[in-house]
C-alpha positions as CSV (number, residue, x, y, z in Angstrom):
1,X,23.8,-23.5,38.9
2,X,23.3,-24.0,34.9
3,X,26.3,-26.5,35.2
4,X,24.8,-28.6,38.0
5,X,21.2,-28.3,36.2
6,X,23.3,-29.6,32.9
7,X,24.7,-32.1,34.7
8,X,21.7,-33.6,36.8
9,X,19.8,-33.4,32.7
10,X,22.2,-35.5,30.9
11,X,22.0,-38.5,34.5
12,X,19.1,-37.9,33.3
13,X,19.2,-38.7,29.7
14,X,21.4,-41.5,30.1
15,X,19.4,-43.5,32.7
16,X,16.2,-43.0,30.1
17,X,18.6,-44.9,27.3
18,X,19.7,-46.9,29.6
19,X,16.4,-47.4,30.4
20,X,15.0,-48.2,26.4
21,X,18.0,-50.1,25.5
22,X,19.8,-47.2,23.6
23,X,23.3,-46.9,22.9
24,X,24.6,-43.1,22.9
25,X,25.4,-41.6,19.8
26,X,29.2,-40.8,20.0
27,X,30.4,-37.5,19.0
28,X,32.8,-38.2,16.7
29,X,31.1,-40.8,13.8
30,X,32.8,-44.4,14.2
31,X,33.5,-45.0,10.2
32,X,34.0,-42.4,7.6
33,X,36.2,-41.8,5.2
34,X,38.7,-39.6,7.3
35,X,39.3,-42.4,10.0
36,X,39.9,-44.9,7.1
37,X,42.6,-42.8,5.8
38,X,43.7,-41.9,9.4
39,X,44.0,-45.6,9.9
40,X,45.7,-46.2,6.6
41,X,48.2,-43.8,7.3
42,X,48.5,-45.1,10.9
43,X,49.5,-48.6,9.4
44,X,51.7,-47.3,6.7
45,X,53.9,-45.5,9.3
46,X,53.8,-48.1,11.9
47,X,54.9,-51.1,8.8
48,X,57.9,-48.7,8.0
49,X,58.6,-47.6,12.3
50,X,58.6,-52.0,12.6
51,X,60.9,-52.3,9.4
52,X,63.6,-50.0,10.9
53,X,62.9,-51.1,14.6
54,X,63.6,-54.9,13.2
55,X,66.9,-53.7,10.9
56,X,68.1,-51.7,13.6
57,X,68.1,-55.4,15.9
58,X,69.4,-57.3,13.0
59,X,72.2,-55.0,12.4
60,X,72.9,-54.6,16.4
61,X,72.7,-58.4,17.1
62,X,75.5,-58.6,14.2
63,X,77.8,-56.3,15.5
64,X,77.8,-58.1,19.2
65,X,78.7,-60.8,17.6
66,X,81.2,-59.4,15.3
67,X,82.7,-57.9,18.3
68,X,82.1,-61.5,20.4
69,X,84.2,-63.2,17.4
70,X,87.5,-60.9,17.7
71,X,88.0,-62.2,21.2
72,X,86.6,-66.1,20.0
73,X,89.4,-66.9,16.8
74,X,92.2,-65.4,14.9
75,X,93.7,-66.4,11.5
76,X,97.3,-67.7,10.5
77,X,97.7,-66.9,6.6
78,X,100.4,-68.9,4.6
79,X,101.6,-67.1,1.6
80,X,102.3,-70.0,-1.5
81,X,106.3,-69.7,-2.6
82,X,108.4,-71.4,-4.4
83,X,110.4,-74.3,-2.5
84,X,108.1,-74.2,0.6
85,X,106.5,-77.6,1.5
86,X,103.2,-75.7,2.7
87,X,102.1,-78.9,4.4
88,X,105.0,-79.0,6.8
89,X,104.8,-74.9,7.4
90,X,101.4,-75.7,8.3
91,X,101.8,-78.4,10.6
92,X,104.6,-76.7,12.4
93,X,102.8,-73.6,12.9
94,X,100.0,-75.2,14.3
95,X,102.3,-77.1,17.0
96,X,103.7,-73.9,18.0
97,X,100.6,-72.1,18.2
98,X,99.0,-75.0,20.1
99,X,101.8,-74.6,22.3
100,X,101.2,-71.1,23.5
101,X,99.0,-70.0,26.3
102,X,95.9,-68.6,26.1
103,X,95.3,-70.5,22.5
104,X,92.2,-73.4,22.8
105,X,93.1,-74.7,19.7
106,X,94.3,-74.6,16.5
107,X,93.2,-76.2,12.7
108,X,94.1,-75.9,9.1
109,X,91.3,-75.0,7.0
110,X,91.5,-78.3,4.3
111,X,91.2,-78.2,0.9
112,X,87.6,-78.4,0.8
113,X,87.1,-75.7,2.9
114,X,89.1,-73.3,1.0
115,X,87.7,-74.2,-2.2
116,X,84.2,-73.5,-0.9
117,X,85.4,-70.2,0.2
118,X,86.9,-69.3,-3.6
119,X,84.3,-70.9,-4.9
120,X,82.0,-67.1,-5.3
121,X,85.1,-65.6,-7.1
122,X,86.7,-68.8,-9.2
123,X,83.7,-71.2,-9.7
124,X,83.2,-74.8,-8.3
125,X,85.2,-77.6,-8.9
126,X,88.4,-76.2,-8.3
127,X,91.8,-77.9,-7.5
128,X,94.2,-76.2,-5.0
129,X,97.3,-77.8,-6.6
130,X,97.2,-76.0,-9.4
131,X,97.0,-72.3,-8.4
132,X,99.1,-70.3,-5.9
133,X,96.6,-70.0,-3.5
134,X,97.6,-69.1,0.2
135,X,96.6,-71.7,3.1
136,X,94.8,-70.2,6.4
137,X,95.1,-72.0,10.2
138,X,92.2,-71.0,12.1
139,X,93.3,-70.4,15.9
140,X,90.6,-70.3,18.7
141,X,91.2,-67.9,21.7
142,X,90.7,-68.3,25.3
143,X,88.0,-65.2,25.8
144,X,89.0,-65.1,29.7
145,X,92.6,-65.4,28.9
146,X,93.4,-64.0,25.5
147,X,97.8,-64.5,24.4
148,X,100.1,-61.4,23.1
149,X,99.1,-61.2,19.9
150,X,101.9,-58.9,18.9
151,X,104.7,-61.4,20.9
152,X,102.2,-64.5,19.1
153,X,102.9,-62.6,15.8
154,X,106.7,-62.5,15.6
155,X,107.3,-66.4,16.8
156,X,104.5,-67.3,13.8
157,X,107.2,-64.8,11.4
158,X,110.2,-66.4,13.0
159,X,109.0,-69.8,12.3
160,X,108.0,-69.7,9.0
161,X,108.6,-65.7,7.3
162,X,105.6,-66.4,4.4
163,X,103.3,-66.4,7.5
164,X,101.0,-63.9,8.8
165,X,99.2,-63.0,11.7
166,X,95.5,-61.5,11.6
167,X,93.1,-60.8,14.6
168,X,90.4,-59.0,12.0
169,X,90.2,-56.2,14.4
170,X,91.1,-53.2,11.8
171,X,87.9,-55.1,9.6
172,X,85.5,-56.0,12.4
173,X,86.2,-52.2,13.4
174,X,85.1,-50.8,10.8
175,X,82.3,-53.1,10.2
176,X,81.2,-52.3,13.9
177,X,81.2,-48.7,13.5
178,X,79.0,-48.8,10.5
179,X,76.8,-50.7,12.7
180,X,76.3,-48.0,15.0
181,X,75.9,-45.6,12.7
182,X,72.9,-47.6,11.0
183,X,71.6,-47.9,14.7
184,X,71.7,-44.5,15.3
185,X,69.9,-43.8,11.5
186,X,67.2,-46.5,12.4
187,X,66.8,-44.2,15.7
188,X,66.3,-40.7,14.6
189,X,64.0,-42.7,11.7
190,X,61.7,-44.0,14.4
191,X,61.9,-40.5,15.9
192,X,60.6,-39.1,12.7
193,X,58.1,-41.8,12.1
194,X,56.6,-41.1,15.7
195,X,56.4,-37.2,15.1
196,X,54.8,-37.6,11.7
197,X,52.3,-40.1,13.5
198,X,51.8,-37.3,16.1
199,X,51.4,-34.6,13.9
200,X,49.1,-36.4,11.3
201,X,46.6,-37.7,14.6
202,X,46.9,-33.2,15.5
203,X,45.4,-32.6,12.1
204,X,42.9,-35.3,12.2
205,X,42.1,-34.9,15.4
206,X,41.3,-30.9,14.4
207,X,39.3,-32.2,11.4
208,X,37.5,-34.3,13.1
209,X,36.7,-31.3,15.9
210,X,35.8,-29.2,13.1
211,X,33.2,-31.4,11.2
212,X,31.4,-31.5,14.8
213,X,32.3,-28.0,16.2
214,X,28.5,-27.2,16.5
215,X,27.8,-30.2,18.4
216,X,31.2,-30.3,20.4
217,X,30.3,-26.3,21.3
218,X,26.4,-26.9,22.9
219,X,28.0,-29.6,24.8
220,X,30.7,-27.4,26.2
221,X,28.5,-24.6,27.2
222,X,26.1,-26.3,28.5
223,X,28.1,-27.9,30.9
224,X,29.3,-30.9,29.6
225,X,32.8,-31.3,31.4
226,X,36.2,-31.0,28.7
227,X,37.3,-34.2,30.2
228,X,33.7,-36.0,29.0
229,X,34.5,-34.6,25.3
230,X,37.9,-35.0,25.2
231,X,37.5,-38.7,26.4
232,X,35.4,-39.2,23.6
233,X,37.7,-38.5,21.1
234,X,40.6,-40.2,22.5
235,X,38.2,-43.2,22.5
236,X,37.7,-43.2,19.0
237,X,41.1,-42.2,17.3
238,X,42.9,-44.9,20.2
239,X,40.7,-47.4,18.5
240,X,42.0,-45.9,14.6
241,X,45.4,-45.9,16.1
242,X,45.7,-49.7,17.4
243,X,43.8,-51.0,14.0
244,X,46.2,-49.0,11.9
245,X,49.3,-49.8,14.1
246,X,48.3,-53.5,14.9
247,X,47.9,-54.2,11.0
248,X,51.1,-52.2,10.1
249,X,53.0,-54.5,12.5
250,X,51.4,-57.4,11.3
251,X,52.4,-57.1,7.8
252,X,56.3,-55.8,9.1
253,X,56.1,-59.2,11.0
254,X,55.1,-60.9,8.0
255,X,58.3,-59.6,6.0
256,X,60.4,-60.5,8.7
257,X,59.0,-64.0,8.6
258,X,58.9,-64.4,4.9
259,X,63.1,-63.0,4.9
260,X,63.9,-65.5,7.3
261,X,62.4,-68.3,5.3
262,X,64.1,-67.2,2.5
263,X,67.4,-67.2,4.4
264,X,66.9,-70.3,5.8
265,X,65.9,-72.2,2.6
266,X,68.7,-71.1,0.6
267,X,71.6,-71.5,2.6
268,X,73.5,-73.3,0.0
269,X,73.7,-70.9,-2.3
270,X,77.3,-68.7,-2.3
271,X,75.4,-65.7,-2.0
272,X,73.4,-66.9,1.7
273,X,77.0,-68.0,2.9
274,X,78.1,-64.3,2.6
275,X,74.6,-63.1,4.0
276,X,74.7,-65.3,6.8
277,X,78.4,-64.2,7.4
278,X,77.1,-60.6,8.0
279,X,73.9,-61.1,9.6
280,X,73.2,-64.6,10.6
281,X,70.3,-66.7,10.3
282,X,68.2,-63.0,9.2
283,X,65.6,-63.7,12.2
284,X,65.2,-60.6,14.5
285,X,64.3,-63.2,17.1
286,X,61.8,-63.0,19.9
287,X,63.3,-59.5,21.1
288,X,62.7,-58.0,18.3
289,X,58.8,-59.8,17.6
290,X,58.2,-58.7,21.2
291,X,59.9,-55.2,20.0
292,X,57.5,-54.5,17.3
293,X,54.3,-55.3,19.3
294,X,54.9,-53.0,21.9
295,X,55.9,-50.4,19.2
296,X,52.0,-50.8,17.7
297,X,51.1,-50.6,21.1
298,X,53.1,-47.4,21.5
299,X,51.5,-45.8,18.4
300,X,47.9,-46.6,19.6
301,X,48.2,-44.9,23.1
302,X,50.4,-41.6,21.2
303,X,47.7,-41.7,18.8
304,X,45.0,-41.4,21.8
305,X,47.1,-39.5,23.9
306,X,47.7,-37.1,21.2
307,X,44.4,-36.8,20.6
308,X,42.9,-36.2,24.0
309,X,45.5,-33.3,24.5
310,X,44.6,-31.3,21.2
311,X,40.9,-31.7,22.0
312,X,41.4,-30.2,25.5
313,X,43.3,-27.0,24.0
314,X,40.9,-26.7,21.5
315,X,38.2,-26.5,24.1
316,X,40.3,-24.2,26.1
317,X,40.5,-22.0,22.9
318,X,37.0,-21.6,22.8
319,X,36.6,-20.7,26.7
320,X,39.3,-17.8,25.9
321,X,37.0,-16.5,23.2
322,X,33.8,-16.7,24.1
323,X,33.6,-14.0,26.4
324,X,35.0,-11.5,23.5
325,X,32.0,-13.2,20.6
326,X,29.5,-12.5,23.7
């Protein structure tokens, strides 16, 4: 009876407002200095959950194509020595390895080419003639199709004994494994990031109940329905949430945006060579954009979610003792 009485009075109320052109006063105040450090916090956590979200694509899109390039190209490493005309070694290997099935084709890196890849270690400007340096024949591999690399291996030693025969698997290996273990780091960091987020909204959320109890309690007992109060909140802290999450991810955007530009505009540099050996161009691409929106996204509805779920066993809290404080 005093719940359908409660009920019928607050219709009332709210068609009176209606009525004057009054907004309801929420429960829980729209701006004070608790949301704008709830917010704050929100956008911190959310920058660093989009840094690691975008690192963790970066470093996964690199070791798919490390992996793509063991099946794509092998090398054929000469070794400089004394009395062999490396010119005719080269061009002999390359006719028998152009020879054998499965191989696309095959090329000898030139002089330039080598000299740019020294060139980090022994400067510019340097001449091949003069130093013992060995001579590499890059070979292209059909993918559907791939030779014996072992059989492959002992007709390049027959041919010519200085030579060598690397597929880069023992390198790209481990290169690939540390990729999974920095995938698997970047994971159980989001994790954390998302359970702090979760645990900081909890505390808030209590704060926030606290400051208001007095108000929060009339409207409880009086009838007002848990769903009605809890909506409330979740209202408010999903707006704190998407505010702090859509400005974290903005400015982790941002970084990404401002990295690849970098990247891009200093590819002639030794040091972008070996960078974009590793990881590319450095874009996280439209995956990962479209990654880190719907991670802000995520943040926002955990943050009301959360929210709405600590209010409703608060409220039950109070139902279990008020019958003992009556």
């Amino acid at each position: 009876m005093i719940r359908a009485l409660a009920d019928h009075l607050s219709r009332a109320v709210r068609s009176w407002r209606r009525a004057r052109g009054a907004r309801p006063t929420p429960i829980v105040p729209p701006g004070n200095v608790a949301g704008r450090a709830l917010t704050t916090v929100i956008a911190i956590m959310t920058f660093l959950a989009s840094l690691t979200f975008g690192a963790v694509s970066l470093v996964a899109e690199a070791a798919f194509d490390w992996e793509s390039e063991i099946s794509r190209e092998i090398t054929i490493q000469i070794l400089p020595e004394d009395g062999l005309d490396m010119g005719e070694a080269l061009g002999r290997l390359r006719a028998l390895v152009a020879a054998t099935p499965g191989v696309v084709a095959a090329e000898i890196l030139d002089d330039g080419a080598t000299a740019r890849l020294l060139e980090p270690w022994l400067g510019p400007g340097l001449d091949l003639e003069e130093l013992p340096v060995p001579r590499l024949l890059i070979v292209s591999i059909d993918e559907a199709a791939p030779p014996d690399f072992a059989a492959l291996g002992e007709r390049v030693r027959e041919a010519v004994p200085q030579a060598s025969l690397d597929d880069h698997r023992a390198w790209v290996s481990r290169l690939v494994s540390m990729a999974r273990a920095t995938v698997l780091a970047g994971i159980a960091i989001l994790g954390l990031v998302l359970t702090a987020t979760v645990l900081t909204v909890v505390f808030a959320t209590r704060g926030a109940m606290s400051g208001n109890r007095q108000i929060i309690e009339v409207l409880h007992f009086v009838g007002a329905r848990s769903s009605f109060i809890a909506a409330e909140f979740q209202r408010h802290f999903l707006r704190l949430g998407l505010l702090g999450a859509a400005t974290g991810g903005a400015g982790a955007l941002a970084v990404f945006g401002l990295v690849g530009w970098w990247a891009r505009s200093n590819r002639a540099t030794p040091e972008a060579d070996q960078i974009g050996a590793l990881f590319g161009s450095f874009a996280i691409g439209w995956g990962g954009y479209a990654g880190v929106v719907v991670l802000a996204l995520l943040v926002g509805l955990v943050t009301a979610l959360t929210s709405r779920l600590t209010v409703k066993r608060q409220l039950a809290a109070i139902d279990m003792l008020s019958p003992v404080e009556g």
